[in-house]
N, CA and C atoms as a LAMMPS dump frame, in Angstrom:
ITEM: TIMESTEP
0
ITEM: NUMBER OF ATOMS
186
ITEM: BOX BOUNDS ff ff ff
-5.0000000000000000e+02 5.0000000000000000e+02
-5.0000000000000000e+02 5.0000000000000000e+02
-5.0000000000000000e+02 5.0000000000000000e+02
ITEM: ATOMS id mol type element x y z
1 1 1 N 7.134 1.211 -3.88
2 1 2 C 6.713 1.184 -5.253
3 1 3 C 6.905 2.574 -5.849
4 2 1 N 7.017 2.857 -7.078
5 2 2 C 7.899 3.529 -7.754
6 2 3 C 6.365 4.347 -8.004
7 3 1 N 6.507 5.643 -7.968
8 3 2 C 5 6.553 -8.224
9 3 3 C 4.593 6.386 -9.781
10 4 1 N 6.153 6.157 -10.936
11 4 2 C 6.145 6.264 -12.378
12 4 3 C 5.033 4.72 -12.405
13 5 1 N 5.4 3.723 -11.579
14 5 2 C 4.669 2.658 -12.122
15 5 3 C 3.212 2.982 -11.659
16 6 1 N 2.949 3.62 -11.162
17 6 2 C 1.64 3.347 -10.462
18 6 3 C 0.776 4.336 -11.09
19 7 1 N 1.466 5.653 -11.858
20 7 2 C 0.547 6.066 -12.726
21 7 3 C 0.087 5.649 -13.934
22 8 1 N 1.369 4.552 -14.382
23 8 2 C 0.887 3.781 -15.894
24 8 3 C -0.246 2.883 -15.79
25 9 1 N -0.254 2.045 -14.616
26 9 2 C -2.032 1.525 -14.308
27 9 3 C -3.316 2.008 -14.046
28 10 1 N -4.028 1.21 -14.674
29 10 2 C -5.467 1.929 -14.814
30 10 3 C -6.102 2.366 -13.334
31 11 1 N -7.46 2.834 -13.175
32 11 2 C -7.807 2.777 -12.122
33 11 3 C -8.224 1.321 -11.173
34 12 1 N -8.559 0.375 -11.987
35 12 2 C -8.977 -1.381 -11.384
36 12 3 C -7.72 -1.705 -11.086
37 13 1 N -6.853 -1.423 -11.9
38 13 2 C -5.644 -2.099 -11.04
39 13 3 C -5.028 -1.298 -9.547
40 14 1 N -5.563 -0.109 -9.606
41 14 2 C -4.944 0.449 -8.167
42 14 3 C -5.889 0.202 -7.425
43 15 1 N -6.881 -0.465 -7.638
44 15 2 C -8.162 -0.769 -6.694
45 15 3 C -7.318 -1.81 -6.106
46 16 1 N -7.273 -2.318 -6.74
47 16 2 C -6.978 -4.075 -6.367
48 16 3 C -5.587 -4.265 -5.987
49 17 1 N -4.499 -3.318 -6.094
50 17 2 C -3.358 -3.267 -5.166
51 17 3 C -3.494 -2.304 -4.301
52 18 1 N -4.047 -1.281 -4.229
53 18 2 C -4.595 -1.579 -2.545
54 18 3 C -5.236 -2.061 -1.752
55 19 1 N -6.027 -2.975 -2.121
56 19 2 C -6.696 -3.742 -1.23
57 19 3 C -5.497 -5.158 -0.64
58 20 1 N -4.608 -5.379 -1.848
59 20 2 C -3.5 -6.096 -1.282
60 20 3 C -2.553 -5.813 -0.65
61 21 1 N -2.117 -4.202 -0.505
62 21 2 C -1.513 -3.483 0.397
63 21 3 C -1.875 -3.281 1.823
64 22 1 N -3.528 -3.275 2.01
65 22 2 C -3.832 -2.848 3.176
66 22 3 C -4.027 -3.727 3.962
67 23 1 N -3.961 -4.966 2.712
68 23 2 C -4.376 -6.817 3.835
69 23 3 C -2.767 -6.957 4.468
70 24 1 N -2.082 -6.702 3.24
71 24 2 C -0.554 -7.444 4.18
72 24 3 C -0.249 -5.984 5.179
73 25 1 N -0.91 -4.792 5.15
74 25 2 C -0.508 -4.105 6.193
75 25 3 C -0.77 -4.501 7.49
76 26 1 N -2.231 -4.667 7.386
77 26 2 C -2.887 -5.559 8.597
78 26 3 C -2.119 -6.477 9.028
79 27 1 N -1.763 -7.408 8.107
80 27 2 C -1.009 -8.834 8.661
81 27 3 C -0.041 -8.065 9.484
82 28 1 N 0.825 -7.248 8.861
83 28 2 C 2.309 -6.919 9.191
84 28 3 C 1.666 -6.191 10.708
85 29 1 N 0.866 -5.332 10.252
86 29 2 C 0.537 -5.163 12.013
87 29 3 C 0.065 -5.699 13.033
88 30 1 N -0.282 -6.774 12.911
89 30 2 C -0.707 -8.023 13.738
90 30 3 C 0.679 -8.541 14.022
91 31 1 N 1.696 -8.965 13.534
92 31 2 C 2.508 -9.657 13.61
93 31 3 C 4.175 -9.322 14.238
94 32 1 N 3.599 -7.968 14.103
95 32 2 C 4.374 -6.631 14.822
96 32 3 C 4.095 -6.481 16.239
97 33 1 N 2.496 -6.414 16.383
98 33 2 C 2.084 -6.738 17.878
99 33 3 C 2.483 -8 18.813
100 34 1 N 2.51 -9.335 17.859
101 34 2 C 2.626 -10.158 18.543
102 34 3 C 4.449 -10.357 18.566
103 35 1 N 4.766 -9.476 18.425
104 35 2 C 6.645 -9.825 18.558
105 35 3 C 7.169 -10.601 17.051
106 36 1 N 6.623 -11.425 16.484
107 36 2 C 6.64 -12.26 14.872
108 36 3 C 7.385 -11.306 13.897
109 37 1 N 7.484 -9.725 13.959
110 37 2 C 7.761 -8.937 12.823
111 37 3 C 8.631 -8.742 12.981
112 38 1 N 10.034 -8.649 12.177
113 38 2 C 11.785 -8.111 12.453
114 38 3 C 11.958 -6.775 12.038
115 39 1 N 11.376 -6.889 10.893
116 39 2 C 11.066 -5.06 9.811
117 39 3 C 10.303 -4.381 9.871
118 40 1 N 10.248 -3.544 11.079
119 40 2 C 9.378 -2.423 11.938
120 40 3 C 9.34 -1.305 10.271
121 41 1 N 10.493 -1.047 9.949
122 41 2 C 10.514 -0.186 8.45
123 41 3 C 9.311 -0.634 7.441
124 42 1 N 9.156 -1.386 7.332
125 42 2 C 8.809 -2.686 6.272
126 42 3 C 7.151 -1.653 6.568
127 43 1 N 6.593 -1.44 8.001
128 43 2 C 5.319 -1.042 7.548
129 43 3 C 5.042 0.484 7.462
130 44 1 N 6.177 1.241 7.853
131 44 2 C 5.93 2.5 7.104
132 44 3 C 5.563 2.65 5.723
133 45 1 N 6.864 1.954 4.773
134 45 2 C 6.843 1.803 3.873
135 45 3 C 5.683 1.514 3.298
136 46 1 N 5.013 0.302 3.905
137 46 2 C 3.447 -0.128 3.166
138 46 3 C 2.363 0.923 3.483
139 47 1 N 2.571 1.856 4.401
140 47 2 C 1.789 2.672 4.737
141 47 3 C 1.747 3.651 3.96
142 48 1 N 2.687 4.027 3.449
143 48 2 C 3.036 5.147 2.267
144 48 3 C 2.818 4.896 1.129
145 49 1 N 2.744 3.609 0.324
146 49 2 C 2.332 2.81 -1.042
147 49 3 C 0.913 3.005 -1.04
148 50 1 N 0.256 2.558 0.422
149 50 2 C -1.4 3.004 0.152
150 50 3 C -1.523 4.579 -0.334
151 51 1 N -1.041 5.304 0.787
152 51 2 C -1.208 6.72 0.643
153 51 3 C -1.185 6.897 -0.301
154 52 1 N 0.311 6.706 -1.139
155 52 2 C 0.729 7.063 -2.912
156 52 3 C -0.666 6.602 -3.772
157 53 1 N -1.319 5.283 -3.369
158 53 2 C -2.52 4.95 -4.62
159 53 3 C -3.638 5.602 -4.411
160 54 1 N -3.674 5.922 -2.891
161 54 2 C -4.886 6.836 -3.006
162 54 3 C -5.004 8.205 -3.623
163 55 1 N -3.96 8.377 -3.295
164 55 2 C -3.485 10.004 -3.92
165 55 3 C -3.831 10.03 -5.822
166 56 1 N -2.803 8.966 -6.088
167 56 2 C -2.964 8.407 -7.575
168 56 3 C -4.209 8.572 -7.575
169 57 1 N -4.903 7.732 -7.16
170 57 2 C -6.916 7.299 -7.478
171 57 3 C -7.721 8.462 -7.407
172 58 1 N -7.52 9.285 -6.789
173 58 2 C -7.962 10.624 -6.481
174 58 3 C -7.425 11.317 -7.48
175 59 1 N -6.645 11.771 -8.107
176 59 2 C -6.157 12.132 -9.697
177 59 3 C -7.148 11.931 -10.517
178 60 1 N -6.714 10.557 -10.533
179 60 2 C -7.386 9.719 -11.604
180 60 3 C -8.823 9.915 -12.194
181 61 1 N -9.582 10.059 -10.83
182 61 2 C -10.779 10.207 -10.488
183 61 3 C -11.428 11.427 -10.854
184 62 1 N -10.371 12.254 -10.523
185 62 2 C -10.755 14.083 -10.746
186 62 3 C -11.245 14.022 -12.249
């Protein structure tokens, strides 16, 4: 996700896409464990989108 989009949303909306980031992270890491996952990349990536909103939210917040 693009950092430009994620500063144009308010703070409720970065609440609430990370909480949908960190569920399908979970999934993806469950599913990674059990052999099910092909795109080992796929959860860096989601790992770094949280980071980016927290970072954002913490801005925001200041």
């Amino acid at each position: 996700m693009k950092v430009k989009e994620l500063r144009d949303k308010n703070a409720g909306e970065l609440g609430e896409l990370k909480v949908k980031l960190a569920r399908d992270l979970m999934n993806a890491r469950f599913k990674n464990a059990l052999g099910q996952f092909e795109n080992q990349s796929l959860i860096k990536k989601m790992r770094r989108d949280v980071a980016r909103i927290n970072t954002i939210l913490r801005e925001k917040v200041s």
